[in-house]
Every structure is written in structure tokens, then in C-alpha cells.
C-alpha positions as CSV (number, residue, x, y, z in Angstrom):
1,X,98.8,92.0,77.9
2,X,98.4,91.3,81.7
3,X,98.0,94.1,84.4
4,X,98.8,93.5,88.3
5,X,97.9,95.6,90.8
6,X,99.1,94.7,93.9
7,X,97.9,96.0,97.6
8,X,98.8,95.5,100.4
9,X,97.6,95.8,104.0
10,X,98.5,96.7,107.1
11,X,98.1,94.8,110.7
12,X,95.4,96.8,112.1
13,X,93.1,96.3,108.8
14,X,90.4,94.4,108.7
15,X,89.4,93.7,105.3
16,X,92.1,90.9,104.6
17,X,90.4,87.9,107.1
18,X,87.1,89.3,105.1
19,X,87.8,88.7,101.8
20,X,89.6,85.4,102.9
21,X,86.5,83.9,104.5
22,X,83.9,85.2,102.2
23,X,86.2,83.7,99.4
24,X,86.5,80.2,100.8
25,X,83.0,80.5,101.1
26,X,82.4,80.6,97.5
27,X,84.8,78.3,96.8
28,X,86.9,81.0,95.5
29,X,90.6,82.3,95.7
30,X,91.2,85.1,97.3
31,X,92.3,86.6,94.2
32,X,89.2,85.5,92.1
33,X,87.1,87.1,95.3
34,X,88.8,90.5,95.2
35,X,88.7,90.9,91.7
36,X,84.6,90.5,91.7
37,X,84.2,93.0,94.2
38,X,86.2,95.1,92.3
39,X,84.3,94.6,89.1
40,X,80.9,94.9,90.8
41,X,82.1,98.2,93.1
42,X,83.0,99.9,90.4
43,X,80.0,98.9,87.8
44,X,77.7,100.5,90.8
45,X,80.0,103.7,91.5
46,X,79.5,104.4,87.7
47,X,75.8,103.4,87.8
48,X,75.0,105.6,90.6
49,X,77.4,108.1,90.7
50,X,77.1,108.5,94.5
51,X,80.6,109.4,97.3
52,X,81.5,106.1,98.1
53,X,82.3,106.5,101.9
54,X,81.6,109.0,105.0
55,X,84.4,111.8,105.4
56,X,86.1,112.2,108.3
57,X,88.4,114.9,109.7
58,X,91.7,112.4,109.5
59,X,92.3,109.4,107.0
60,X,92.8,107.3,110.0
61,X,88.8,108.5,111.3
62,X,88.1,107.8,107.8
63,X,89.0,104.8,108.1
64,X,87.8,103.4,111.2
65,X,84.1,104.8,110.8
66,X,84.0,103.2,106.9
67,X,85.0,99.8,108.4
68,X,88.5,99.5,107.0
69,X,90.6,99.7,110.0
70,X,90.0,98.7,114.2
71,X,89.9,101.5,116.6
């Protein structure tokens, strides 16, 4: 049995053109690319057990001081 899960991103983000050129960089689809990051993000969240990110008061803050969207 297959799973997808699919994500999707909006304008202002920045991590599509990321994974993109680091993937073509390896030779790699984007898809292969995302899925080892995933893999090797979660083997190190379970290894260390540690928050993942610095909070912030909104998501939006959140997101713009943990790199994930453009102020």
C-alpha cells in the first residue's frame, strides 16, 4: 500500500526554490529530495527529542523568524 501526502505552498514561502535547487544539485527530484529531509528530520527529532523551532507570538512571526516565510 502507497501513502501520499501532499503540501502545498504558498507565494510568499521560501522553502519551495530551496528544495528545488538543493535537489537538482544532487541530481535528485524534488520529490526524492523532500522525502530525505523528511526521513532524516524526523530520525533526529526522535534522537534528540529537542522543540524543533523558536516560538513566536503569531504563526505568521513564527514563521518568518524559523525561515519559512519572507517578511
Amino acid at each position: 500500500m502507497t501513502t501520499t501526502i501532499e503540501i502545498t505552498f504558498g507565494a510568499r514561502e521560501t522553502l519551495p526554490a530551496l528544495l528545488r535547487n538543493q535537489a537538482r544539485l544532487r541530481g535528485l527530484t524534488d520529490a526524492e529530495f523532500a522525502k530525505r529531509l523528511i526521513v532524516e528530520g524526523v530520525e533526529r527529532l526522535e534522537a534528540d527529542n529537542e522543540p524543533p523551532s523558536e516560538p513566536e507570538k503569531t504563526i505568521e512571526d513564527f514563521f518568518v523568524r524559523n525561515g519559512a516565510l519572507y517578511r
